[in-house]
Gaussian input, Z-matrix of N, CA and C with variables (Angstrom, degrees):
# hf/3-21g

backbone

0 1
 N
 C     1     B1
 C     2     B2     1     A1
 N     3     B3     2     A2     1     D1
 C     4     B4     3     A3     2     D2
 C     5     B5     4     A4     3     D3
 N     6     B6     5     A5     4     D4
 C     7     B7     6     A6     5     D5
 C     8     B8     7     A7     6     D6
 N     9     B9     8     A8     7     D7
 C    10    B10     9     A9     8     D8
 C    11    B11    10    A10     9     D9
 N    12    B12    11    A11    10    D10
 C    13    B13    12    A12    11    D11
 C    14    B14    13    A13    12    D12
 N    15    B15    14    A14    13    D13
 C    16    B16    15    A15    14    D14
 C    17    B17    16    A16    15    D15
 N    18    B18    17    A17    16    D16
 C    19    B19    18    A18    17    D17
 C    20    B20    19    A19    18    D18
 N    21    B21    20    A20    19    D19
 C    22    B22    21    A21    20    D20
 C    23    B23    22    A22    21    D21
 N    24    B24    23    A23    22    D22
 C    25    B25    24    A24    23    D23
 C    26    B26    25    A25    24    D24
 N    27    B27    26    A26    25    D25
 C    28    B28    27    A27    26    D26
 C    29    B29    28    A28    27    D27
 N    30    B30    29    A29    28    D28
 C    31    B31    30    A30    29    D29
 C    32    B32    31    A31    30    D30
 N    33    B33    32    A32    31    D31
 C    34    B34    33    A33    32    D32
 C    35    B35    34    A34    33    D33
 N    36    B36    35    A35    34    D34
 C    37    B37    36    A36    35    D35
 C    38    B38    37    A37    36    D36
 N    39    B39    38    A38    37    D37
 C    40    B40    39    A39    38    D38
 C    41    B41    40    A40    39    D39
 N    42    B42    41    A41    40    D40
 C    43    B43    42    A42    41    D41
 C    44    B44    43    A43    42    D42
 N    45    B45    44    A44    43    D43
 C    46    B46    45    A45    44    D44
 C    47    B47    46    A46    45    D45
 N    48    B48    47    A47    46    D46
 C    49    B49    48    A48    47    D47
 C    50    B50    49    A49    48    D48
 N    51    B51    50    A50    49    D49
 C    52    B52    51    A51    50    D50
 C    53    B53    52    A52    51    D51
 N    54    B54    53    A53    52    D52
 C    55    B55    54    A54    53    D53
 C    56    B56    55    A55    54    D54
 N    57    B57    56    A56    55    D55
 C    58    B58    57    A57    56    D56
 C    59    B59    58    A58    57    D57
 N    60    B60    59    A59    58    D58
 C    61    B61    60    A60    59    D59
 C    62    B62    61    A61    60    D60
 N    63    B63    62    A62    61    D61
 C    64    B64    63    A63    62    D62
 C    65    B65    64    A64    63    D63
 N    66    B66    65    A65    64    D64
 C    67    B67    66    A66    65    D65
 C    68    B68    67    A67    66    D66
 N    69    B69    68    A68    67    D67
 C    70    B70    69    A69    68    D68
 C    71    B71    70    A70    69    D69
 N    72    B72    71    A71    70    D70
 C    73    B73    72    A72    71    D71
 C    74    B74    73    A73    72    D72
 N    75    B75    74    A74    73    D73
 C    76    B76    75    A75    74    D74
 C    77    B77    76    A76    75    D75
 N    78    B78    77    A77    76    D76
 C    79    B79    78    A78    77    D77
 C    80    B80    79    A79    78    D78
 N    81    B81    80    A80    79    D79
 C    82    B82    81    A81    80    D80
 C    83    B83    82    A82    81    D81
 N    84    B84    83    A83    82    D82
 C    85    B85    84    A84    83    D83
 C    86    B86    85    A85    84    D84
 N    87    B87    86    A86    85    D85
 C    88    B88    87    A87    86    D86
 C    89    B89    88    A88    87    D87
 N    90    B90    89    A89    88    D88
 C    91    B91    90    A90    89    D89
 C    92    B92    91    A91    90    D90
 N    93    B93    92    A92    91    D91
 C    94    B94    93    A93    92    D92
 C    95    B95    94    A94    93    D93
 N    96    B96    95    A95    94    D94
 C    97    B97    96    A96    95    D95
 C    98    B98    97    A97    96    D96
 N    99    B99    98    A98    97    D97
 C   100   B100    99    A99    98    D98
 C   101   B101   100   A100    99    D99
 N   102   B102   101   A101   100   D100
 C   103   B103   102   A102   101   D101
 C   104   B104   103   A103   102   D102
 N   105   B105   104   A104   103   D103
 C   106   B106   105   A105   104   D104
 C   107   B107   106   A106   105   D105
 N   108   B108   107   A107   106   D106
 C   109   B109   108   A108   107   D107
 C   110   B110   109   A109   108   D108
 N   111   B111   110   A110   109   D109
 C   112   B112   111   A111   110   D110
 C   113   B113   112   A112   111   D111
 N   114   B114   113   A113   112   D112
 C   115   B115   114   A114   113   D113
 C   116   B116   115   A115   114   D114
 N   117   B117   116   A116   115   D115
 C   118   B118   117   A117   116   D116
 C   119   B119   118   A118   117   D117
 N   120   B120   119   A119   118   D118
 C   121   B121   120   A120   119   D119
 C   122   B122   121   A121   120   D120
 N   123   B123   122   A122   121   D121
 C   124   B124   123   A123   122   D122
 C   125   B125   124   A124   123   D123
 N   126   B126   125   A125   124   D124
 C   127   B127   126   A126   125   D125
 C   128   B128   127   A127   126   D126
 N   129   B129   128   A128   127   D127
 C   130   B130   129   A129   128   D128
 C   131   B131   130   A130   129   D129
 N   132   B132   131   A131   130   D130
 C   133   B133   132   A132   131   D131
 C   134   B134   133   A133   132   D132
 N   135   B135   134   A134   133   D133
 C   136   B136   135   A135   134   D134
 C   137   B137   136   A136   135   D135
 N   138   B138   137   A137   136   D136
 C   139   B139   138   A138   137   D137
 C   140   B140   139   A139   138   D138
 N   141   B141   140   A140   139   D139
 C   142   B142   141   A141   140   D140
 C   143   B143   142   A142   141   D141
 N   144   B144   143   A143   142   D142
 C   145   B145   144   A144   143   D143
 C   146   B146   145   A145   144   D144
 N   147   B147   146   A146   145   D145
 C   148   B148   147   A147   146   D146
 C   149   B149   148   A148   147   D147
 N   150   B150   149   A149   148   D148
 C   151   B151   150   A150   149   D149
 C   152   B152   151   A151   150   D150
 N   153   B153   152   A152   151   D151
 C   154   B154   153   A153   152   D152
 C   155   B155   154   A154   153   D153
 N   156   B156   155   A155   154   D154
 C   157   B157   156   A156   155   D155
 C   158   B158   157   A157   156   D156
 N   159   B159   158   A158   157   D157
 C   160   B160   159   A159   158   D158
 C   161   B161   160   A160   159   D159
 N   162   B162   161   A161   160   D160
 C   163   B163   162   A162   161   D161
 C   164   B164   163   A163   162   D162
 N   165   B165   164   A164   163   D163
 C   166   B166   165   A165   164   D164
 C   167   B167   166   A166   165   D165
 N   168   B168   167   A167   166   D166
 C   169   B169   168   A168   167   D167
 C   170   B170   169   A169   168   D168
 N   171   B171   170   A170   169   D169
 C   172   B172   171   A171   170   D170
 C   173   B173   172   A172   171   D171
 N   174   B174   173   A173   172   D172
 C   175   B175   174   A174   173   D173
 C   176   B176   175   A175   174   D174
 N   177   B177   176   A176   175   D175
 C   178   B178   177   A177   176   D176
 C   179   B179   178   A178   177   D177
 N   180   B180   179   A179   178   D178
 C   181   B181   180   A180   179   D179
 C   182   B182   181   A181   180   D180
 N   183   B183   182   A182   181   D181
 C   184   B184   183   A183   182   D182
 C   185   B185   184   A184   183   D183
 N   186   B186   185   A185   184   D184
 C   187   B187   186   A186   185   D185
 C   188   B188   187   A187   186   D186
 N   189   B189   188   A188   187   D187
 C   190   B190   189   A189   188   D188
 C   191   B191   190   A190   189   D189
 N   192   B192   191   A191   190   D190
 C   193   B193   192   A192   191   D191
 C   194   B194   193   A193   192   D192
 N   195   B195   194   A194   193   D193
 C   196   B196   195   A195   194   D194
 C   197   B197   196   A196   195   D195
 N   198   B198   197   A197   196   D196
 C   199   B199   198   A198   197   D197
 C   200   B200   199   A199   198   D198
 N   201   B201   200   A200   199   D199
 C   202   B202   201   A201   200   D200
 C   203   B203   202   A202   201   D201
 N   204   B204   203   A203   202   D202
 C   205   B205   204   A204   203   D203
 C   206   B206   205   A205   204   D204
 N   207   B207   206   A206   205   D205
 C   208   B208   207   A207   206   D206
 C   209   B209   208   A208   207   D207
 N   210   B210   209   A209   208   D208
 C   211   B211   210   A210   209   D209
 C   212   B212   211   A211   210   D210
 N   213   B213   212   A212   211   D211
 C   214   B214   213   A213   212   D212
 C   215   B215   214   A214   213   D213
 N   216   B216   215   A215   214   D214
 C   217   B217   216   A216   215   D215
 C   218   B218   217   A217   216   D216
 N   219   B219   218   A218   217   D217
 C   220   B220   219   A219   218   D218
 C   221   B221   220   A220   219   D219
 N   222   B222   221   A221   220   D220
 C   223   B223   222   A222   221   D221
 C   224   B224   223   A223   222   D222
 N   225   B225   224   A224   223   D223
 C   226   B226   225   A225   224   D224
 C   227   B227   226   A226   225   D225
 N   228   B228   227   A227   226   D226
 C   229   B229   228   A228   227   D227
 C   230   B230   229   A229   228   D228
 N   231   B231   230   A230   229   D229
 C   232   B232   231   A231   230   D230
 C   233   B233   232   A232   231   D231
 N   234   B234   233   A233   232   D232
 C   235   B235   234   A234   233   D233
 C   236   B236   235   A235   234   D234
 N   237   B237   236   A236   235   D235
 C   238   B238   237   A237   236   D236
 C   239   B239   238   A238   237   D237
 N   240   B240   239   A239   238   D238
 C   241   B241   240   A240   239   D239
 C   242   B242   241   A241   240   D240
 N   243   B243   242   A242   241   D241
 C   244   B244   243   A243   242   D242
 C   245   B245   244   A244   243   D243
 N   246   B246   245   A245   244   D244
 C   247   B247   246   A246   245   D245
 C   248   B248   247   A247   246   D246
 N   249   B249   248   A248   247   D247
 C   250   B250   249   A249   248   D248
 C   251   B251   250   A250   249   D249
 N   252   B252   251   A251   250   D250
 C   253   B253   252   A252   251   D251
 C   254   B254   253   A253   252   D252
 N   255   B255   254   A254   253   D253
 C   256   B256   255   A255   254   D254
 C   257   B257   256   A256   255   D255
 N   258   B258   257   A257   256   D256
 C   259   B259   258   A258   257   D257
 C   260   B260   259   A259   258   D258
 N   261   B261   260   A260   259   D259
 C   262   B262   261   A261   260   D260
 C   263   B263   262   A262   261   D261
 N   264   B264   263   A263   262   D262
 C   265   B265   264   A264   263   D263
 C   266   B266   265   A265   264   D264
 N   267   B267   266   A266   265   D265
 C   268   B268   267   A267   266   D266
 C   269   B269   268   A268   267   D267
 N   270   B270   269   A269   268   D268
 C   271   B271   270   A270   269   D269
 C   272   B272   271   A271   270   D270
 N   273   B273   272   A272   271   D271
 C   274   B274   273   A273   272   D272
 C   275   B275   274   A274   273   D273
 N   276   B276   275   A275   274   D274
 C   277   B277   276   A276   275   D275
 C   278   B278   277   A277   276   D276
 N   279   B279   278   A278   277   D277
 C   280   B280   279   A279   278   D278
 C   281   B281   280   A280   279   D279
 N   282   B282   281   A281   280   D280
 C   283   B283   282   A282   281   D281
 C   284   B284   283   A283   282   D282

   B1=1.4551
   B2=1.5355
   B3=1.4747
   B4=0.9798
   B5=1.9397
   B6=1.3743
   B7=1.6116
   B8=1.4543
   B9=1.4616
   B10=1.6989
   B11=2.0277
   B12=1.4108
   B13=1.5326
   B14=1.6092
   B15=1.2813
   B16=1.6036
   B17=1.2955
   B18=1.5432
   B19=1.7614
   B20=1.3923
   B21=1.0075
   B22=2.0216
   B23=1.8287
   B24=1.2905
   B25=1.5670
   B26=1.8284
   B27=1.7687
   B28=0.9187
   B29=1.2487
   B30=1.4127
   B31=1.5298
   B32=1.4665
   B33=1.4772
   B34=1.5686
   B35=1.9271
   B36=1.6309
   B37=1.3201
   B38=1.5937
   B39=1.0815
   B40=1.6248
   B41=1.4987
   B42=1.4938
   B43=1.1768
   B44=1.5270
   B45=1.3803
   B46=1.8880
   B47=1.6874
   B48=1.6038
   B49=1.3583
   B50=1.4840
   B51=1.4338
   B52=1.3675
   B53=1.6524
   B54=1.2732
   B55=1.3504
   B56=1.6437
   B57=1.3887
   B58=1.6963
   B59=1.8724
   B60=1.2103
   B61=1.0108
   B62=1.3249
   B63=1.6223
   B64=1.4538
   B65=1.5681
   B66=1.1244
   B67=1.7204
   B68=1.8683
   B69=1.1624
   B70=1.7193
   B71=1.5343
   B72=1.8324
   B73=0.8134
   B74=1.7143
   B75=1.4929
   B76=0.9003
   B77=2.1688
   B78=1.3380
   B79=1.5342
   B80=1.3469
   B81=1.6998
   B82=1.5778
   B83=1.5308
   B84=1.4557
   B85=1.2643
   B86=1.4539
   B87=1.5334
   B88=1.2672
   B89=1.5298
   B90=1.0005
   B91=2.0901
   B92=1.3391
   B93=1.0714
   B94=1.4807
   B95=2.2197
   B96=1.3136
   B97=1.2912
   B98=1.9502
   B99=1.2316
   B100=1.4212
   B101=1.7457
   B102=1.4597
   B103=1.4436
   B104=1.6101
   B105=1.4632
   B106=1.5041
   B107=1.6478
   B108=1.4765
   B109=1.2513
   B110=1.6878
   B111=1.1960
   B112=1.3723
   B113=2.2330
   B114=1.2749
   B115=1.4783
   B116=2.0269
   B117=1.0842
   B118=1.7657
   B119=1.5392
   B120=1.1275
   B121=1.3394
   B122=1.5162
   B123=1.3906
   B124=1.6024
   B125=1.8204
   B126=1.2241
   B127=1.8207
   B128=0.8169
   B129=1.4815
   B130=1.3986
   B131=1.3072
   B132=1.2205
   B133=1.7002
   B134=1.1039
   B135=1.4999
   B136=1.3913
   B137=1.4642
   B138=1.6228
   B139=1.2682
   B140=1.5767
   B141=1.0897
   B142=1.4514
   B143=1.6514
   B144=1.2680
   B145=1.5426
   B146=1.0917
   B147=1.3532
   B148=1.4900
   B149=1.4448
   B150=1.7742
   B151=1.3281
   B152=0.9636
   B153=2.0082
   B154=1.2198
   B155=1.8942
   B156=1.6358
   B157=1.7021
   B158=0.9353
   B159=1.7267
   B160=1.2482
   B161=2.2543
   B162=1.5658
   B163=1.3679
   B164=1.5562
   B165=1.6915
   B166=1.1706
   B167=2.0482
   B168=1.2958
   B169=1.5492
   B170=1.5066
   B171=1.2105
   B172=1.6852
   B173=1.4274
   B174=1.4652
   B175=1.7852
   B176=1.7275
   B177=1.4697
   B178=1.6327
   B179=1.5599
   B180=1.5353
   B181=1.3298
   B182=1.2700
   B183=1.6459
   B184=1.4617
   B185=1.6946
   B186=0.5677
   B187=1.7575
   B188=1.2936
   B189=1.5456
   B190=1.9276
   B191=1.7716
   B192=1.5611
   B193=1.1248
   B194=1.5067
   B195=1.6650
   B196=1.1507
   B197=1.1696
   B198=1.3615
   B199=1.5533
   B200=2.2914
   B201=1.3921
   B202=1.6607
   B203=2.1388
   B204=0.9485
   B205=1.6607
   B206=1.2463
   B207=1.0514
   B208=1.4929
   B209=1.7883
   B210=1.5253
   B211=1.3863
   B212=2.0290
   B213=1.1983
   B214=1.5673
   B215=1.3746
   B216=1.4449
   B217=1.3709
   B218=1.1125
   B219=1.8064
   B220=1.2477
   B221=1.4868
   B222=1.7300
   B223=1.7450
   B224=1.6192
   B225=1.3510
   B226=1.7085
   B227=0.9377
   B228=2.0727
   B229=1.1517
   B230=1.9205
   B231=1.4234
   B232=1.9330
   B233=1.3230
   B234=1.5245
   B235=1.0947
   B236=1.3844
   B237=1.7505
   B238=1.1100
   B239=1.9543
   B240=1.2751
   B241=1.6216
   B242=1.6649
   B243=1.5026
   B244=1.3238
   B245=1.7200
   B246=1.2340
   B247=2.0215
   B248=1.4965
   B249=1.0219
   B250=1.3719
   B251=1.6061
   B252=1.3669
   B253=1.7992
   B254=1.3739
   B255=1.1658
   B256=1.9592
   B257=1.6464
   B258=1.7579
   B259=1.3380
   B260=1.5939
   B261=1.4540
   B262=0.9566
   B263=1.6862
   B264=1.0400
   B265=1.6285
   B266=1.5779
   B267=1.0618
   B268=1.8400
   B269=1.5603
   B270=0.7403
   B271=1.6913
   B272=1.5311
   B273=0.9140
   B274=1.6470
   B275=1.5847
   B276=1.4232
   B277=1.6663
   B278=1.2817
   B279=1.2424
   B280=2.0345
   B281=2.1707
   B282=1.4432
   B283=1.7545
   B284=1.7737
   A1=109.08
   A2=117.10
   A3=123.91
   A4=119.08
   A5=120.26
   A6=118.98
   A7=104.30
   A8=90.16
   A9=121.65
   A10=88.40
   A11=91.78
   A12=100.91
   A13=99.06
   A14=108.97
   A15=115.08
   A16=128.47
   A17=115.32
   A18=110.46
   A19=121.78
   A20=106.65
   A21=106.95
   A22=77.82
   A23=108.26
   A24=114.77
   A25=99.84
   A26=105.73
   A27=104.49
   A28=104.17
   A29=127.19
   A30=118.87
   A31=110.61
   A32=96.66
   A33=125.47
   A34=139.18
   A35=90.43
   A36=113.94
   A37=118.20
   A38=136.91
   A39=126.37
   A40=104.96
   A41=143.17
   A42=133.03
   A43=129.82
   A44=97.61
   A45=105.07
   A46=123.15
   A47=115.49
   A48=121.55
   A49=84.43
   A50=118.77
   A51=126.71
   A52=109.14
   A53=114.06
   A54=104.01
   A55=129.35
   A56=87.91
   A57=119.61
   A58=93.25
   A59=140.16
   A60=161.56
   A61=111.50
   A62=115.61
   A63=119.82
   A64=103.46
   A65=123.27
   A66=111.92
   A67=119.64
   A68=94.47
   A69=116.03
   A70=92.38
   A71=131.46
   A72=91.06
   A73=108.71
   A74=122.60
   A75=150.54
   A76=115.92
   A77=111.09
   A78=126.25
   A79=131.60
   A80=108.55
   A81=90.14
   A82=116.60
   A83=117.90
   A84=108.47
   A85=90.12
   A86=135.11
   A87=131.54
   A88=127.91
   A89=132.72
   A90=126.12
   A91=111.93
   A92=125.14
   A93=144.65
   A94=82.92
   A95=106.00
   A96=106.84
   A97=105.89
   A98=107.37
   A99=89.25
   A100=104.15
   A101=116.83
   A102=118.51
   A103=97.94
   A104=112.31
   A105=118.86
   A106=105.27
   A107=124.99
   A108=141.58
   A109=101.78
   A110=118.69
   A111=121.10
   A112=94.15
   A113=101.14
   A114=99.49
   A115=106.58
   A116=105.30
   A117=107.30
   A118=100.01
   A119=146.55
   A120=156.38
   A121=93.55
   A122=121.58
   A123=99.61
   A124=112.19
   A125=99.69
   A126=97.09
   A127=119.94
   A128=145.57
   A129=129.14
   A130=116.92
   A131=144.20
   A132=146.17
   A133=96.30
   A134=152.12
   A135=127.03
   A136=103.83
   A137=124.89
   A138=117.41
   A139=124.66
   A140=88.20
   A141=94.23
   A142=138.17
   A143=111.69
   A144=127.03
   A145=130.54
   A146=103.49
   A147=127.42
   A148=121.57
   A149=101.84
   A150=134.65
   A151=135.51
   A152=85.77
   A153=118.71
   A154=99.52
   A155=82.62
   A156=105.00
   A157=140.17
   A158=108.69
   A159=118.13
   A160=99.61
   A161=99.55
   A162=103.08
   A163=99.51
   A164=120.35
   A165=92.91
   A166=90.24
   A167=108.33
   A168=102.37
   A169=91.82
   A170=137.82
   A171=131.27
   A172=122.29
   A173=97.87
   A174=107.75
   A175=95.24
   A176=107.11
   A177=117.02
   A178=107.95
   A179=100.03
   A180=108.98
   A181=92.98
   A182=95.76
   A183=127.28
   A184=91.71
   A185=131.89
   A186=143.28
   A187=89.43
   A188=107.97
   A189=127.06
   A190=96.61
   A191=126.23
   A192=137.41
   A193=98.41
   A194=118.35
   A195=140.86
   A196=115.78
   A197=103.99
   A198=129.69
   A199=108.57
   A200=70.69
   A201=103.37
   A202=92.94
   A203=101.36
   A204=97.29
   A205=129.04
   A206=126.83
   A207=135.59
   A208=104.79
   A209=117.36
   A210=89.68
   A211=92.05
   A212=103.85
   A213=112.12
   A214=108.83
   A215=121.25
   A216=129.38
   A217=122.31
   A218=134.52
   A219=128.69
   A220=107.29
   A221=112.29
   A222=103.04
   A223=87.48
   A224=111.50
   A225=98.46
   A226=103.58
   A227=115.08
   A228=114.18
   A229=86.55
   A230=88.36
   A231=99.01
   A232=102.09
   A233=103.03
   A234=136.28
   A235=119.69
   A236=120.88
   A237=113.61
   A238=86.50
   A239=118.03
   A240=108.79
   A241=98.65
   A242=104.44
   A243=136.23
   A244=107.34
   A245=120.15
   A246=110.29
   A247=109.43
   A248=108.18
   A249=113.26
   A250=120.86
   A251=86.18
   A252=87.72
   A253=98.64
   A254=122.68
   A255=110.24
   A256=119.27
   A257=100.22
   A258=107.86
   A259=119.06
   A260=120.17
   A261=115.47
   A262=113.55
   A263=107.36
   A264=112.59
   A265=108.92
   A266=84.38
   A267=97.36
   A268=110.00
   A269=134.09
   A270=148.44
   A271=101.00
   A272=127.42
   A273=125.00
   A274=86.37
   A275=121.64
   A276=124.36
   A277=123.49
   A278=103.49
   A279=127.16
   A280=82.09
   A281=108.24
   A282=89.66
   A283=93.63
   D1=128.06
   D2=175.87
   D3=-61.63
   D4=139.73
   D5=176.05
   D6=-83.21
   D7=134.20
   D8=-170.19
   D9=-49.58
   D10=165.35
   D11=-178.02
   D12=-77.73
   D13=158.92
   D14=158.78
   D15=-99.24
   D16=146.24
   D17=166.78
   D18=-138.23
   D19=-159.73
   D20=-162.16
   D21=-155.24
   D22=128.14
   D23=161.34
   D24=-118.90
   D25=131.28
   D26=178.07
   D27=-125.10
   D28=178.16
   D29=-127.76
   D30=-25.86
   D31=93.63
   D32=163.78
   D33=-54.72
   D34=-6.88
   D35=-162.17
   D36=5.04
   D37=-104.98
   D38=-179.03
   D39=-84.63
   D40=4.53
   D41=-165.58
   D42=115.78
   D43=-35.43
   D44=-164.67
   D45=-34.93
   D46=-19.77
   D47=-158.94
   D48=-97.56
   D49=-50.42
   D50=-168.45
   D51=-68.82
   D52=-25.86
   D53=169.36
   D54=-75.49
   D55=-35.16
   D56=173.18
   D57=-55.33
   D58=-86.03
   D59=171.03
   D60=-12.51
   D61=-64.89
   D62=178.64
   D63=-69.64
   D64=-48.85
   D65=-174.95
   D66=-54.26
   D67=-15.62
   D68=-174.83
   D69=-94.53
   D70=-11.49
   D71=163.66
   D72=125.81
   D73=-41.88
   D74=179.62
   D75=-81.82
   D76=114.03
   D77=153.19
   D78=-32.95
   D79=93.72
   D80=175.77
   D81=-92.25
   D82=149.10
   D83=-155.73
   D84=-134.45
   D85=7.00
   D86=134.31
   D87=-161.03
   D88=166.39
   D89=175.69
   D90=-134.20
   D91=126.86
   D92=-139.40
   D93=-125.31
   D94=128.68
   D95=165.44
   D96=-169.36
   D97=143.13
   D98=176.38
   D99=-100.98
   D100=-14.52
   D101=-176.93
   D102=-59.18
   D103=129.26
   D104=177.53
   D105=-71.55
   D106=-40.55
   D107=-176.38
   D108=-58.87
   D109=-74.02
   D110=-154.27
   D111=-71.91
   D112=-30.65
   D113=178.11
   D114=-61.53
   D115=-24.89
   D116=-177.05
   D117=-89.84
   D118=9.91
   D119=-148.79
   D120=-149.60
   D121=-61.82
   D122=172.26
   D123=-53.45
   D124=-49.29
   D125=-177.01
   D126=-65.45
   D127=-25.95
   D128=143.00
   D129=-47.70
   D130=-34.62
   D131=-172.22
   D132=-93.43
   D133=-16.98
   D134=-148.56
   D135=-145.02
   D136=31.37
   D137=-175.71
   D138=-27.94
   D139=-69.89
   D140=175.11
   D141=-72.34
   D142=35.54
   D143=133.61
   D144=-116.84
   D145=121.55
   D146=-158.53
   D147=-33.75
   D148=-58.09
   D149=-179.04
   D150=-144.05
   D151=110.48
   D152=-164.88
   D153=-125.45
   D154=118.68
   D155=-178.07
   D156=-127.62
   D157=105.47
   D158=-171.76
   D159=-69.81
   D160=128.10
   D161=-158.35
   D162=-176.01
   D163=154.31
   D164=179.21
   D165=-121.19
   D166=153.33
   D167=-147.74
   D168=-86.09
   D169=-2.58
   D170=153.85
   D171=-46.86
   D172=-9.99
   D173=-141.09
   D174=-91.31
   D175=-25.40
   D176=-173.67
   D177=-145.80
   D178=170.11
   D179=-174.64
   D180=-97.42
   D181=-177.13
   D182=178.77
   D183=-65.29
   D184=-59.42
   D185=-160.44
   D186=-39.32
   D187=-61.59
   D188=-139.19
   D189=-89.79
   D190=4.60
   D191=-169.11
   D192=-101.09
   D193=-56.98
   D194=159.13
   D195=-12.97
   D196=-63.17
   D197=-162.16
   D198=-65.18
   D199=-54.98
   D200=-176.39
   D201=-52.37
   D202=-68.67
   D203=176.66
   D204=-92.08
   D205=17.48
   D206=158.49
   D207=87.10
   D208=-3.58
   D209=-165.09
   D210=-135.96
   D211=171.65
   D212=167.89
   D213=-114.49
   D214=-13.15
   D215=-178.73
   D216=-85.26
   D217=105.83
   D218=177.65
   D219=-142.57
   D220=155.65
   D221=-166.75
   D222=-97.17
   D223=-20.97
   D224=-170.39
   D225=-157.66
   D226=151.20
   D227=-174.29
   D228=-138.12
   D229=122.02
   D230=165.24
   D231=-107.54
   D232=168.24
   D233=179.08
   D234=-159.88
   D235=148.06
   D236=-152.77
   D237=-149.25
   D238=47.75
   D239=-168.01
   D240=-54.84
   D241=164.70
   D242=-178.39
   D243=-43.22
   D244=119.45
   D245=158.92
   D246=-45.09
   D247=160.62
   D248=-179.89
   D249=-64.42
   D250=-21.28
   D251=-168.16
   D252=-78.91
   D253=-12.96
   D254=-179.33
   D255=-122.66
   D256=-3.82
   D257=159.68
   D258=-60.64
   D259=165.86
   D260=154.49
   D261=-129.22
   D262=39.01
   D263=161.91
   D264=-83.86
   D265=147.18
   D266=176.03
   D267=61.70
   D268=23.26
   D269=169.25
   D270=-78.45
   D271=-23.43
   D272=-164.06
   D273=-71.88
   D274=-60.59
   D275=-169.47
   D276=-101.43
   D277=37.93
   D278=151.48
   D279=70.49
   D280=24.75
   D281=-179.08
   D282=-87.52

């Protein structure tokens, strides 16, 4: 039997991609979020991925991510950044 695909959810906020993902079938093998709240809300829902990090992903490289989960091997990487209305990027110039 072939091993299920792998993924990386980055800002993971409560789960939704990662839930979407595993029911399709697919291994999450880490969740990237800097919200402390929605990161304690994935770990209750998501025991079983390993690494889950409250972190903000500016903060490290690809390398130092690597490192952090043991692997360089992944089939997919989502992402789900903030809507604008609750980001705070680009706020400095009224965009």
């Amino acid at each position: 039997m072939k091993p299920p695909l792998t993924f990386i959810d980055l800002f993971c906020g409560c789960g939704g991609f990662s839930l979407g993902l595993q029911r399709a079938g697919l291994k999450g093998l880490a969740a990237i979020d800097s919200n402390r709240l929605a990161i304690q809300v994935f770990q209750a829902n998501f025991k079983d991925i390993a690494h889950v990090l409250e972190q903000d992903l500016t903060a490290f490289t690809p390398l130092e991510l690597e490192t952090m989960i043991g692997t360089s091997e992944v089939d997919l990487i989502v992402g789900g950044p903030p809507c604008q209305g609750f980001s705070t990027a680009r706020q400095v110039d009224g965009a």
